[in-house]
N, C-alpha and C positions, 0 to 999 in steps of 0.2 A: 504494500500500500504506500503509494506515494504523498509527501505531503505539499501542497504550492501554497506560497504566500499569495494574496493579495493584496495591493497599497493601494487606499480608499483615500490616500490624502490628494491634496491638487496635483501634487507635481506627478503624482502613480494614474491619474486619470489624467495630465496633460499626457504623458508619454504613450496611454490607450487609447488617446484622441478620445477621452468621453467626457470634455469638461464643455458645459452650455456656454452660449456667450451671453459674456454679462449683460448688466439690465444695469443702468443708471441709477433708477429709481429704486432698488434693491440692493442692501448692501448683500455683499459677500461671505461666504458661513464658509471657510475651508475644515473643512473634516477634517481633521489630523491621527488616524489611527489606522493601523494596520489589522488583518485578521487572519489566519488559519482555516482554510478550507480541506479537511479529509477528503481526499477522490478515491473510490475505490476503483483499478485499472485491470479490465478483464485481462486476464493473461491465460495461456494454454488449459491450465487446472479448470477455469471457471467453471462451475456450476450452474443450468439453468434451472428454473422450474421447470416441472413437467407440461406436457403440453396437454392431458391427460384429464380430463375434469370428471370426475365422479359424480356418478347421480348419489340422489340419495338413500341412505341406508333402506333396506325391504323393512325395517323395524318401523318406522317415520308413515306417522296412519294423517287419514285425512279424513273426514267425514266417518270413521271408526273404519275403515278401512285402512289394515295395515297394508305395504307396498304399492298404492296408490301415486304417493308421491314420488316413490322413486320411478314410478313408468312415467308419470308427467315430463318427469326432468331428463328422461334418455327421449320422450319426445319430442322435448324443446332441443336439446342437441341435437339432433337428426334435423330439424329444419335448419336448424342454424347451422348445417354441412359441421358440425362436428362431435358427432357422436362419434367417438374411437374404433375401431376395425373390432377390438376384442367384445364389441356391444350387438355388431354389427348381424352376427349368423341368429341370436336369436333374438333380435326386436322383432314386438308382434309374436312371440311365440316364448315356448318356458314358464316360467313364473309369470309374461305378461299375459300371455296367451291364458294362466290360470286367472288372473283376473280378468280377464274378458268374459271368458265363460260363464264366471260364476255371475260376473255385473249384467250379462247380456249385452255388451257392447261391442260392434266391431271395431278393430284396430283402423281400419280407414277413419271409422269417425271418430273414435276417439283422437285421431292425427288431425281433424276438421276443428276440433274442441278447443284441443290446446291452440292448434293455429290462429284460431279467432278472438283468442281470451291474452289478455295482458299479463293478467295475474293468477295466481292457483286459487286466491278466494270466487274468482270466476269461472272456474273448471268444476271445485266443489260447488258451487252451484246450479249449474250445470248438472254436474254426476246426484244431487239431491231432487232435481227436480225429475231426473228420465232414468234415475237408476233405484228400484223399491226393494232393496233388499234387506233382513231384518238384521236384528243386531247378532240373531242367533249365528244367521247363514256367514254375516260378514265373519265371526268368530272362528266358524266352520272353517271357511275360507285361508284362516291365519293358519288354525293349527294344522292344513294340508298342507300347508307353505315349510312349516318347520318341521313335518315330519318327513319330510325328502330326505335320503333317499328311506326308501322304505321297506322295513326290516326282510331280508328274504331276498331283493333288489338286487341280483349278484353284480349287476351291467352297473349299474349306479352308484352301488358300492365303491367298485373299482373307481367311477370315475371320480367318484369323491375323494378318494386315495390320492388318485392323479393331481387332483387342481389341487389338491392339499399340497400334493409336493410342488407344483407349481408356482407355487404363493410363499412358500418358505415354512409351511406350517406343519410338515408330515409328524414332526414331535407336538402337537399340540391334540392334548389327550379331550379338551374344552371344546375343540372343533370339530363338530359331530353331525350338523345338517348344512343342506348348500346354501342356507340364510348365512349360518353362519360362514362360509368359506368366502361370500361373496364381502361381508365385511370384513375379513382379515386380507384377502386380497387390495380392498380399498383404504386399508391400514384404517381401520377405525376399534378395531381389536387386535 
């Protein structure tokens, strides 16, 4: 990290060419002091952020519907051309495909919904006014979600093994459904 001075006095802003020209009827205020400016200078090492946005967690309910809000927010990415490639094979299908089924909505229109709406209080309004399902079924709904894979599921099993190792988490004895894989993946566990 390099550090540059700056000289805010007249003579540091004559020699920058940024001293105004005077005014007669105004006297003259020469600043007299110097300052320290911290620059941080990318070099080879630099780190950037990721380019990578996470929806949010399947935990994250909206209208008592848990993973609501996270299908909202991969379909605001996907309009705004950046939903990530790793999002990309099952949007509209998986876990949102579970929500569809159970809400009765198709994934086009729900793509029409969020498109039209600003905000998520606009979408949950929306999903209150054309979507009647009870507190029971939305319930239902959750704990299908977390009971992935499901016990006997040899295919599923496995793959939960995989993304497990995928993610860094094959020691993580806590990581037991693909709710949860999908939050250690997005590092929020």
């Amino acid at each position: 990290m390099a550090i540059y001075p700056i000289n805010f006095s007249r003579e540091g802003r004559e020699a920058a060419g940024k001293v105004p020209t005077s005014n007669p009827s105004r006297p003259s205020r020469d600043l007299d002091f110097s300052a320290k400016i911290d620059r941080l200078q990318p070099d080879s090492d630099y780190l950037r952020m990721s380019d990578l946005i996470y929806p949010r967690s399947p935990r994250e309910t909206m209208d008592g519907w848990h993973y609501l809000p996270r299908y909202i927010d991969k379909i605001r990415l996907h309009l705004a051309g950046k939903l990530h490639a790793d999002y990309q094979e099952n949007f509209g299908k998986g876990f949102d495909g579970m929500w569809l089924k159970t809400a009765g909505v198709a994934h086009e229109q729900m793509i029409e919904v969020v498109k039209k709406s600003i905000t998520d209080g606009q979408v949950c309004d929306w999903v209150r006014q054309h979507v009647n399902n009870s507190a029971a079924e939305k319930a239902a709904h959750w704990e299908d979600m977390l009971s992935r894979p499901k016990p006997g599921d040899e295919a599923a099993l496995a793959r939960l093994k995989m993304r497990k190792e995928q993610c860094g988490g094959l020691h993580r004895d806590d990581v037991k459904t693909f709710v949860d894989v999908i939050d250690l993946d997005e590092k929020r566990i």
